[in-house]
C-alpha positions as CSV (number, residue, x, y, z in Angstrom):
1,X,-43.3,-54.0,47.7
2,X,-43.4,-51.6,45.1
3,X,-41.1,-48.7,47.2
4,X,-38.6,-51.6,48.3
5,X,-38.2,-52.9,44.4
6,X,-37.7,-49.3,43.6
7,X,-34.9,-48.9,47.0
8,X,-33.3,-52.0,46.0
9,X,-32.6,-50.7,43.0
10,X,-31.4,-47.4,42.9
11,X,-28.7,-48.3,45.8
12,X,-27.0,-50.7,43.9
13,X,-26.8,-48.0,41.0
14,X,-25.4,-45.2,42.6
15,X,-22.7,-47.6,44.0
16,X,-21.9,-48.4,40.5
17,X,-21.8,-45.2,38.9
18,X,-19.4,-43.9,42.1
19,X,-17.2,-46.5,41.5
20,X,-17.1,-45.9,37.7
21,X,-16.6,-42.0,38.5
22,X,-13.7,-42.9,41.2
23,X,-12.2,-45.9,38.2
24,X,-12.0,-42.9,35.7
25,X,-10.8,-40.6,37.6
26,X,-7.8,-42.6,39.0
27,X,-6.8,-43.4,35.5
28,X,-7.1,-40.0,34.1
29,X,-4.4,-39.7,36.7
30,X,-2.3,-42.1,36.0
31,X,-2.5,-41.0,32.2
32,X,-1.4,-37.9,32.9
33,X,2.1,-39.1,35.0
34,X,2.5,-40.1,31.5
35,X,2.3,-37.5,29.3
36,X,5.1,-34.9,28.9
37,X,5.6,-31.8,31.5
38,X,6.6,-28.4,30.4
39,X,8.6,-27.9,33.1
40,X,11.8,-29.8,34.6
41,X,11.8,-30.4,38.4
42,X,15.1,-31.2,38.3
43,X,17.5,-28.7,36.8
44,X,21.0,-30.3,38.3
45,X,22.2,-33.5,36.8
46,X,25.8,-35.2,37.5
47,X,24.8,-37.2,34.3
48,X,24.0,-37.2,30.5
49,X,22.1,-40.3,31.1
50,X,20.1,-38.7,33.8
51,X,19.8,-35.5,31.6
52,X,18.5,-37.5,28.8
53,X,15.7,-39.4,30.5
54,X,14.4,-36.1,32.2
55,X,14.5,-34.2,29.3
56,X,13.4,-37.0,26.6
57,X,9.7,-36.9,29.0
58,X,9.3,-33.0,28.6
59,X,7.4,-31.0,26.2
60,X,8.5,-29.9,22.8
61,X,9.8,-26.0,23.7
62,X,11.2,-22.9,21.8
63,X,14.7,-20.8,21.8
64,X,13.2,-18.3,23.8
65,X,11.7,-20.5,26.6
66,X,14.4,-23.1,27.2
67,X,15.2,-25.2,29.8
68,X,17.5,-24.0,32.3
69,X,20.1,-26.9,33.1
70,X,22.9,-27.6,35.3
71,X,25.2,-30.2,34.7
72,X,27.6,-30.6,38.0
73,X,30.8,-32.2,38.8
74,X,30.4,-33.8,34.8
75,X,34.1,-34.6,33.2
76,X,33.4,-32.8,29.9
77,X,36.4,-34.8,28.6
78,X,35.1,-38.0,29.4
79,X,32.9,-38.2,26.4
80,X,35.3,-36.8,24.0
81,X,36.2,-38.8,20.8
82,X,38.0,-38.1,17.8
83,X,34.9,-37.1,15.3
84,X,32.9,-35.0,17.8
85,X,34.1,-33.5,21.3
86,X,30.1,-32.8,22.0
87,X,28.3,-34.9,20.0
88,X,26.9,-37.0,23.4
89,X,26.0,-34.1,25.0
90,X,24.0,-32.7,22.2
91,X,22.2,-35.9,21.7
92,X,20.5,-35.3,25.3
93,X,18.5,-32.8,24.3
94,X,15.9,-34.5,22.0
95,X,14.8,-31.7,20.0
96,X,14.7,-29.9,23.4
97,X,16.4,-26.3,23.8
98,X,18.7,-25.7,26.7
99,X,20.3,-23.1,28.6
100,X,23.5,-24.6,29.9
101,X,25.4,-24.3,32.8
102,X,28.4,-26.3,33.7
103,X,30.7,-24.1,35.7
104,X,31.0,-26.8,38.3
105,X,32.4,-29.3,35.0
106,X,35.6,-30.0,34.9
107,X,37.7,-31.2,31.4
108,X,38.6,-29.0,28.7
109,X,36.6,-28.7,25.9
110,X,38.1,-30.7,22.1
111,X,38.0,-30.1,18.8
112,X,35.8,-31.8,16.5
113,X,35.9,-33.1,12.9
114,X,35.0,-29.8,10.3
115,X,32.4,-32.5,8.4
116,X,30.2,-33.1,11.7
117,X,28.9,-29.2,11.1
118,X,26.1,-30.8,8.5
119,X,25.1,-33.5,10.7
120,X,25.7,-33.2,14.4
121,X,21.9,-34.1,16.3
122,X,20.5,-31.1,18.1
123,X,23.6,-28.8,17.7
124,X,21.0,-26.1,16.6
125,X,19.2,-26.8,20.1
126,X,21.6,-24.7,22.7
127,X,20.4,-21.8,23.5
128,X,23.1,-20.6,25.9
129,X,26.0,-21.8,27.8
130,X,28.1,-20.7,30.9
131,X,31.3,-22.8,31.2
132,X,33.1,-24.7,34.0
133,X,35.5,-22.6,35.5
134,X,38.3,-24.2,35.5
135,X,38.0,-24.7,31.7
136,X,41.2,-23.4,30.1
137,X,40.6,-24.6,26.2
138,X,37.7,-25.2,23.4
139,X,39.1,-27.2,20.4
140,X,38.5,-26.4,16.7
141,X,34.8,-26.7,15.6
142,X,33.8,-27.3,19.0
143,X,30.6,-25.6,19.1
144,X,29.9,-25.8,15.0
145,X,26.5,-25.4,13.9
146,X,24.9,-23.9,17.2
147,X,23.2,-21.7,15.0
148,X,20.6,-20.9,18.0
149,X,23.5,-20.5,20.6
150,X,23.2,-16.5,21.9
151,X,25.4,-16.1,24.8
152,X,28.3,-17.9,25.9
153,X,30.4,-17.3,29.4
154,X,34.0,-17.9,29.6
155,X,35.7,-18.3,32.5
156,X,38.7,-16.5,33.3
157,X,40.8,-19.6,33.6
158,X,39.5,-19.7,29.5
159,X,43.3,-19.2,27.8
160,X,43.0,-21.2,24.0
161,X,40.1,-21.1,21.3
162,X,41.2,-23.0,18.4
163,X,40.1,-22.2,15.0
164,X,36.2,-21.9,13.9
165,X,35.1,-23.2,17.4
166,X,32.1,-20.9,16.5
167,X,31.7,-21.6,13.0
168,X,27.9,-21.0,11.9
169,X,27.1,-19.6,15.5
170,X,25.6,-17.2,13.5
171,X,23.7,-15.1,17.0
172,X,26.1,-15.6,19.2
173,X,27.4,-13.1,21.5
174,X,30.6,-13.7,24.3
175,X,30.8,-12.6,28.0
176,X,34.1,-13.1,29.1
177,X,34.4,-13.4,33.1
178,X,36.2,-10.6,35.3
179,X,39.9,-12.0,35.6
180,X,40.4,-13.3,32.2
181,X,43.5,-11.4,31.3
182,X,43.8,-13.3,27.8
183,X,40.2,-12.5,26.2
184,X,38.3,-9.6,25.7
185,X,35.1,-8.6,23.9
186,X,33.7,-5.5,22.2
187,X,30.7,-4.8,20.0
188,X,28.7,-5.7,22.6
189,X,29.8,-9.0,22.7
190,X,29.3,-9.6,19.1
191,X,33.5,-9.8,18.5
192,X,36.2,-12.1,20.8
193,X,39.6,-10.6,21.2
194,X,42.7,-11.3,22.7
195,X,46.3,-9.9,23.2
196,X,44.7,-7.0,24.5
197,X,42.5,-6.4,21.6
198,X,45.1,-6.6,18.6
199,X,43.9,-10.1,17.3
200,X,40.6,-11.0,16.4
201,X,39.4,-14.9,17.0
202,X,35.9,-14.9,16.6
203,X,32.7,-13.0,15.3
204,X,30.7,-15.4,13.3
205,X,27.0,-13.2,13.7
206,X,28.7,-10.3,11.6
207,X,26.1,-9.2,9.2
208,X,26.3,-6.2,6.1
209,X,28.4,-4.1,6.3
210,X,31.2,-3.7,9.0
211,X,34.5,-1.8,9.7
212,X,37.6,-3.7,11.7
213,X,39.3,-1.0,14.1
214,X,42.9,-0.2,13.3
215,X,44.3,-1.7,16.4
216,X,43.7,-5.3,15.2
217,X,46.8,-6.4,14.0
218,X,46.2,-9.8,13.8
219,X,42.8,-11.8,12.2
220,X,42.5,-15.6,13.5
221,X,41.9,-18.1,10.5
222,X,38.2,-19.0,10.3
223,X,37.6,-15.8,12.3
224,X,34.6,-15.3,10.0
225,X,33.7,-18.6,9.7
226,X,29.6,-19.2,9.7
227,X,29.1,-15.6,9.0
228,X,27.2,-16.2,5.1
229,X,25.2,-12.5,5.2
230,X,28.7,-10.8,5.8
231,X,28.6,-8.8,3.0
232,X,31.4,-6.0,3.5
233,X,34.5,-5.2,5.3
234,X,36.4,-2.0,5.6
235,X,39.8,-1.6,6.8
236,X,41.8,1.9,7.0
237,X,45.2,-0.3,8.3
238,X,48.2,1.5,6.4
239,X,49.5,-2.0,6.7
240,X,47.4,-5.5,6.5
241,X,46.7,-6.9,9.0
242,X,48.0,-10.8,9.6
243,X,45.9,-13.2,8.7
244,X,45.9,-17.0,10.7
245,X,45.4,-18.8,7.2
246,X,43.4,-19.0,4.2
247,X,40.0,-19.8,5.4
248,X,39.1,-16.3,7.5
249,X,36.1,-15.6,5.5
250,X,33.4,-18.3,5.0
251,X,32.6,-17.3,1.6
252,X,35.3,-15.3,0.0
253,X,33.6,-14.7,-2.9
254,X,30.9,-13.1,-1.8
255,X,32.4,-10.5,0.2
256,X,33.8,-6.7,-0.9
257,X,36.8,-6.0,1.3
258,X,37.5,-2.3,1.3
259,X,40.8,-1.2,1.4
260,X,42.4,2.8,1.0
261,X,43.3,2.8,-2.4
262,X,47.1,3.8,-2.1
263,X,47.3,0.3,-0.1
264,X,45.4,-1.9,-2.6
265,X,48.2,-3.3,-3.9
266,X,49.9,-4.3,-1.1
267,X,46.7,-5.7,0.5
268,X,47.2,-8.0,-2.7
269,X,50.1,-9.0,-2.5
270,X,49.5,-9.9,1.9
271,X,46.0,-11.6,1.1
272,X,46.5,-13.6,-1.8
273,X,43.7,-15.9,-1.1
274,X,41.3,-12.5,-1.0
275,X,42.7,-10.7,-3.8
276,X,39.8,-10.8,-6.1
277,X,37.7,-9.5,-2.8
278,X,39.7,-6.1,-2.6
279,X,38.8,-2.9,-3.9
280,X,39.0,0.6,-3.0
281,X,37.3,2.5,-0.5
282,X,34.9,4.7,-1.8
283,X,36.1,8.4,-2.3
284,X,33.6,9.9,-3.8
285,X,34.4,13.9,-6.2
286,X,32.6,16.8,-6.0
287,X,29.6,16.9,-8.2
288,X,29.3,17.6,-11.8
289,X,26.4,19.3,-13.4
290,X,27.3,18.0,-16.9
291,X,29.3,15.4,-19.3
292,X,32.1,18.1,-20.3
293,X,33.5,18.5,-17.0
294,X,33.1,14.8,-15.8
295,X,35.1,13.9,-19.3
296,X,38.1,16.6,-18.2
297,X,38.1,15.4,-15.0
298,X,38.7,11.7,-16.1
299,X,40.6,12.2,-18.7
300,X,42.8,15.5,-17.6
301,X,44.0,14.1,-14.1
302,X,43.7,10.5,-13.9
303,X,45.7,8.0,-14.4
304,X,44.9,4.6,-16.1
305,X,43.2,2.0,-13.4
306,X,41.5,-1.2,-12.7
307,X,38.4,-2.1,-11.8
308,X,39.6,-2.8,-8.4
309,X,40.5,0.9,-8.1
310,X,37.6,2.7,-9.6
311,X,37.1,6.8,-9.8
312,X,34.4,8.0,-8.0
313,X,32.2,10.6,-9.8
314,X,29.0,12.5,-9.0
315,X,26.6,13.4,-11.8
316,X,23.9,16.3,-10.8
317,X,20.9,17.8,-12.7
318,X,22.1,15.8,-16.0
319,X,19.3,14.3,-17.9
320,X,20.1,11.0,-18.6
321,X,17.6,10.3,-21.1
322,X,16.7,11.1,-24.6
323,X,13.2,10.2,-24.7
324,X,11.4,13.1,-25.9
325,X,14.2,15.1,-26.5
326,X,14.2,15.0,-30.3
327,X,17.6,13.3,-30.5
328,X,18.1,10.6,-33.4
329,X,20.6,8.7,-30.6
330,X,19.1,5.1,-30.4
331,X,21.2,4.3,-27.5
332,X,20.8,6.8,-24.5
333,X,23.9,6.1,-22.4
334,X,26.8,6.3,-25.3
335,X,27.2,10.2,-24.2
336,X,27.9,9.2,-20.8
337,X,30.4,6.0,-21.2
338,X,32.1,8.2,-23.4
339,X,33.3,9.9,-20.5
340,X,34.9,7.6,-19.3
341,X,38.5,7.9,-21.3
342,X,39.1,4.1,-20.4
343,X,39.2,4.5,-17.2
344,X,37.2,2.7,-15.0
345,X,34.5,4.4,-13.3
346,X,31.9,4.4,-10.3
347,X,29.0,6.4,-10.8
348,X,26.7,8.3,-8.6
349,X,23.6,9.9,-10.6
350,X,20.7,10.2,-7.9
351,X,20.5,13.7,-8.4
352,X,20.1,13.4,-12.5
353,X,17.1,13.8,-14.3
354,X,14.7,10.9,-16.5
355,X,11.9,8.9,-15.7
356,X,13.9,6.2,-18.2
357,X,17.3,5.8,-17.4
358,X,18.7,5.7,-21.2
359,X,16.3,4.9,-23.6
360,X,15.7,3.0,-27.2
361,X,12.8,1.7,-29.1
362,X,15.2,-1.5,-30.5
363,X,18.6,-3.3,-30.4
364,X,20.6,-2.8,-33.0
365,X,24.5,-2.8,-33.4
366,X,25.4,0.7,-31.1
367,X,25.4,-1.8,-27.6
368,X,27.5,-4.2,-28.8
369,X,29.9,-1.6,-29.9
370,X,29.8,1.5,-28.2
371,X,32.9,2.1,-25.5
372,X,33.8,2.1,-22.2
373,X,30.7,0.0,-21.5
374,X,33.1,-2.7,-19.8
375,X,34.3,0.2,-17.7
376,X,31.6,0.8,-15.4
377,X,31.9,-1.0,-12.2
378,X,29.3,0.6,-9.6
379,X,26.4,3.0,-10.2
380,X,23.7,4.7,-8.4
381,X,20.2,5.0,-10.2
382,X,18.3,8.3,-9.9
383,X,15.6,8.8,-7.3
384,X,13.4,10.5,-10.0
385,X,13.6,7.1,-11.8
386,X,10.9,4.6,-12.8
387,X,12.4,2.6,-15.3
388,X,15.4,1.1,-17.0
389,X,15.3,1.4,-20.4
390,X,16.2,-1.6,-22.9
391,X,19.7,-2.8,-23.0
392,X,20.7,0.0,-21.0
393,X,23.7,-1.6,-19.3
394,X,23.8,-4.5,-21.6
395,X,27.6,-5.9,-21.7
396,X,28.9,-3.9,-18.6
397,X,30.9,-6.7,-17.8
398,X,32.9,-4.8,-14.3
399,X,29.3,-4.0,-12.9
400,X,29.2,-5.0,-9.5
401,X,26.6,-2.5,-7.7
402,X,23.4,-1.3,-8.7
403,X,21.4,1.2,-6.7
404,X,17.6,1.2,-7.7
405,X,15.5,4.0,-7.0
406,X,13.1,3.4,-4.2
407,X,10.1,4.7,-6.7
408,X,11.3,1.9,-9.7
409,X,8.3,0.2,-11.5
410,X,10.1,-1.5,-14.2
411,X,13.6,-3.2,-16.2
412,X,13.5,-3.6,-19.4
413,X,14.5,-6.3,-22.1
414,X,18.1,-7.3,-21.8
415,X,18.5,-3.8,-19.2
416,X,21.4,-5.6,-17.7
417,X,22.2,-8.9,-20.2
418,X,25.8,-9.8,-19.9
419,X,26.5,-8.3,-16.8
420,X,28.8,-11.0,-15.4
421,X,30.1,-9.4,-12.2
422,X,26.8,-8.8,-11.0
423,X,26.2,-10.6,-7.5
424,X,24.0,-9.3,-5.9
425,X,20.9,-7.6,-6.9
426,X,17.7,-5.8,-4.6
427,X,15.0,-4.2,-5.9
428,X,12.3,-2.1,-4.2
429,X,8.9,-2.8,-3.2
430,X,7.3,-0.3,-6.0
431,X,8.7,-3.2,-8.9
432,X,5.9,-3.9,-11.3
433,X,7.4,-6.0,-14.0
434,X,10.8,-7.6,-15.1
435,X,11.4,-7.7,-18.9
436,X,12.7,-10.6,-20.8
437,X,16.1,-11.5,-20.0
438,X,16.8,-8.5,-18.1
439,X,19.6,-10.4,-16.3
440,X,20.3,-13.2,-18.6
441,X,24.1,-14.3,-18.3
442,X,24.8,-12.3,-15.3
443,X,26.9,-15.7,-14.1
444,X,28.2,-14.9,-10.8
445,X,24.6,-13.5,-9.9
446,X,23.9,-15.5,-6.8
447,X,21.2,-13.5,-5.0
448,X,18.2,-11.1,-6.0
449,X,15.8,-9.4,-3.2
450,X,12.7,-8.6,-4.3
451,X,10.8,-6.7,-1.5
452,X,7.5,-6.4,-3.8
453,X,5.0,-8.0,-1.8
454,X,2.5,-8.7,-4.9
455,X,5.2,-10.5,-7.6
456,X,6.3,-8.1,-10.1
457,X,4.8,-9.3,-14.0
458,X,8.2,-11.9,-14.8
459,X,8.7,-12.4,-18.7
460,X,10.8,-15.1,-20.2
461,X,14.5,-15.8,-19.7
462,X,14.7,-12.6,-17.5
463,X,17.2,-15.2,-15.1
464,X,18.7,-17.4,-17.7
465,X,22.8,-17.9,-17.2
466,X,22.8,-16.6,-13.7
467,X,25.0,-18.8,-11.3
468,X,24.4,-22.3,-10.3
469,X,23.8,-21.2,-6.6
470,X,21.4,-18.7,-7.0
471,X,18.7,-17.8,-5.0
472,X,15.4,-15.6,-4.6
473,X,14.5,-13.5,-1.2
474,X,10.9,-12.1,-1.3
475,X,8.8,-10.8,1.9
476,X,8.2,-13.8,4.1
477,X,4.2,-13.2,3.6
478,X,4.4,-13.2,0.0
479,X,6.6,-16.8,-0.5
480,X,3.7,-18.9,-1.6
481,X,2.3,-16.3,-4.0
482,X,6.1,-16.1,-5.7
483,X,6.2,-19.5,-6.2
484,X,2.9,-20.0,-7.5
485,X,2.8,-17.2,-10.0
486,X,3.6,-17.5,-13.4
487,X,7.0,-17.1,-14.5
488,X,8.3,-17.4,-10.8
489,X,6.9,-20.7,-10.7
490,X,10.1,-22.2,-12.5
491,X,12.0,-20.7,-9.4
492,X,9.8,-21.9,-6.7
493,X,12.6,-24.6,-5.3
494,X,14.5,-21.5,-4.9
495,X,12.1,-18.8,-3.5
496,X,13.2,-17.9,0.2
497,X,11.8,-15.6,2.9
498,X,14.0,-12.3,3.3
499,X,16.2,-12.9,6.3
């Protein structure tokens, strides 16, 4: 009786826990039909609403693994309307990227409203794009704001790109298909030509410094358009270039445009809206190994300019400060803007001598006073250099360049107070501390790049004045510190990561 009890009841029991294991187990799998895939079984779709559903079940992905998807036989016109050609096909992709094809699409592609750049959905999520081939046009703004767009294919049916159909596609690079006898590319891929190379339509991921070749003749309006980290251009056309309108540079006033200087003028008079922008190339003398022959030289052979025109000097082997030299001269640069005869001067000094570059132990009246300070408009610090002395360049209202040394520990009190052409300022890893309002007023100063990792010691006012858009680039790993420092805490809205 006893071993039947004990049979009756462990057969019932292991029926139950089987079917418990099989009940679990089925709906573990029907949990995970469920859940989001990381893949997409289907890569061809004839619609968006198909596209969306597919894609709205998939896992959250990255620019550099995106989902490869082909749109076919898709009117890309059919969804066109007056404030955003794309908008509905953007919407699709539900925070997913997406490599694009639709060469089998038909429909031009049209222009969008300029405002939609700030708030088209998932615009930023295209990662690449081969068009249909028998696509002939893409209207204005078209493809505004894919900033994450790298590569796009046109097809040599492709004849018409209207005006900042790029804009903000700040990594984008163009192939342009075998047959196209109306587009062209160059740099690998970075620019978009046409008429055989002589106009320029596009190259919104230009970056620095960069030189347009002299057989562009022609420079599309908004051919720059989404390009913010453009910071120079140079030009050797003897005659400007045509420009398509007054909007081929997204932010005029941050850009140098460099021009020879016997064509400065007319480059002027072509480019009004850019006028402020252009200055001289640099053409930089012969060194001099003291203030007496940089003073002949300026003052013998060269005639009165502007400060869109500077001379170029070089300054070797001079010492360029007077601490412990036993001169009574409070202020340590008056020797050296005394050079400058009124004309306005760029100044190269690496090879000169100082640990301070000027030097004074107070302010007194000999900065506010002394001459030619409003005439220096670029200079180049000395390597041997590991501080700026106090009030150094206060006042040098046409200073638009600085060169630190890559060796400078500190600035000094009011080194550069006043400076109001000042934009742009970067200082080098080795910075220890920034004295009180080192660049107070500097009003167009929109941008300073401190590459210190551990925050430089920050005293009072040193930014006070500066312009209203300024901002602060420090090393992406040392963000948080910056902004919880003191002293760069009052700046930690506008503490960015170096790009």
């Amino acid at each position: 009786m006893v071993k039947t009890r004990k049979r009756n009841f462990y057969i019932p029991f292991s029926l139950f826990f089987c079917a418990v294991f099989l009940m679990a187990f089925m709906g573990c799998s029907n949990s995970t039909q469920d859940e989001p895939s990381d893949t997409v079984e289907t890569t061809q779709f004839s619609s968006l609403s198909s596209l969306k559903t597919v894609l709205g079940n998939r896992v959250q992905n990255t620019a550099k693994n995106p989902y490869q998807i082909t749109l076919v036989n898709v009117d890309m016109a059919s969804f066109s309307d007056n404030e955003d050609s794309l908008g509905e096909l953007f919407t699709t992709f539900q925070g997913r990227y997406v490599a694009l094809d639709i060469s089998t699409c038909t429909g031009n592609i049209g222009a969008a409203a300029a405002t939609v750049m700030t708030h088209r959905p998932d615009a930023d999520k295209l990662v690449s794009l081969i068009l249909g081939e028998s696509t002939e046009s893409i209207g204005a703004f078209a493809f505004a704001g894919c900033t994450a767009l790298v590569s796009i294919s046109l097809p040599a049916s492709m004849s018409t790109i209207s005006d900042s159909a790029f804009a903000a596609c700040v990594s984008l690079g163009f192939k342009v298909t075998n047959g196209n006898t109306v587009f062209t590319t160059d740099m690998d891929g970075k620019r978009l030509l046409r008429d055989q190379g002589k106009t320029l339509v596009a190259w919104p991921s230009a970056v620095g410094t960069l030189q347009i070749s002299s057989e562009i003749t022609t420079i599309q309006d908004y051919a720059f358009s989404g390009a913010p980290l453009l910071r120079e251009l140079i030009l050797d056309h003897n005659t400007p270039p045509t420009l398509g309108g007054d909007h081929v540079f997204e932010n005029p006033s941050d850009i140098t445009i460099r021009v020879p200087r016997e064509q400065v003028s007319q480059y002027k008079t072509s480019w009004q809206a850019y006028r402020d922008a252009i200055k001289c190339t640099p053409d930089w003398s012969t060194p001099f190994t003291d203030l007496a022959g940089l003073g002949a030289w300026v003052d013998e052979g060269k005639a009165q300019n502007d400060r869109w025109t500077p001379y170029y000097a070089v300054l070797k082997d001079v010492p360029l400060s007077n601490r412990g030299t036993g001169e009574m001269l409070e202020d340590g640069l008056r020797k050296l803007y005394e050079t400058f005869h009124g004309k306005y001067i760029a100044l190269d000094v690496d090879a000169c001598t100082g640990a301070t570059i000027g030097f004074s132990d107070r302010y007194d009246q000999t900065f506010s006073s002394r001459p030619n300070r409003d005439k220096l408009v670029q200079i180049i610090l000395p390597k041997s250099s590991t501080s700026v002395g106090i009030y150094n360049f206060y006042d040098c209202t046409s200073l638009e360049s600085v060169t630190f040394p890559s060796g400078l520990k500190q600035i000094n009190k009011n080194a550069f107070d006043h400076c109001t052409a000042l934009k742009e300022v970067e200082l080098p890893a080795t910075l220890k501390l920034l004295g009180a309002y080192a660049f107070r007023n500097c009003t167009q100063l929109k941008r300073v790049i401190v590459h210190a990792e551990v925050p430089p010691a920050l005293n009072g006012g040193v930014f006070s004045g500066v312009n209203e858009d300024f901002s602060i680039y420090v090393p992406a790993n040392s963000v948080e510190a910056y902004k919880s420092m003191t002293g760069w805490q009052a700046f930690a809205g506008i503490i960015k990561a170096i790009e």
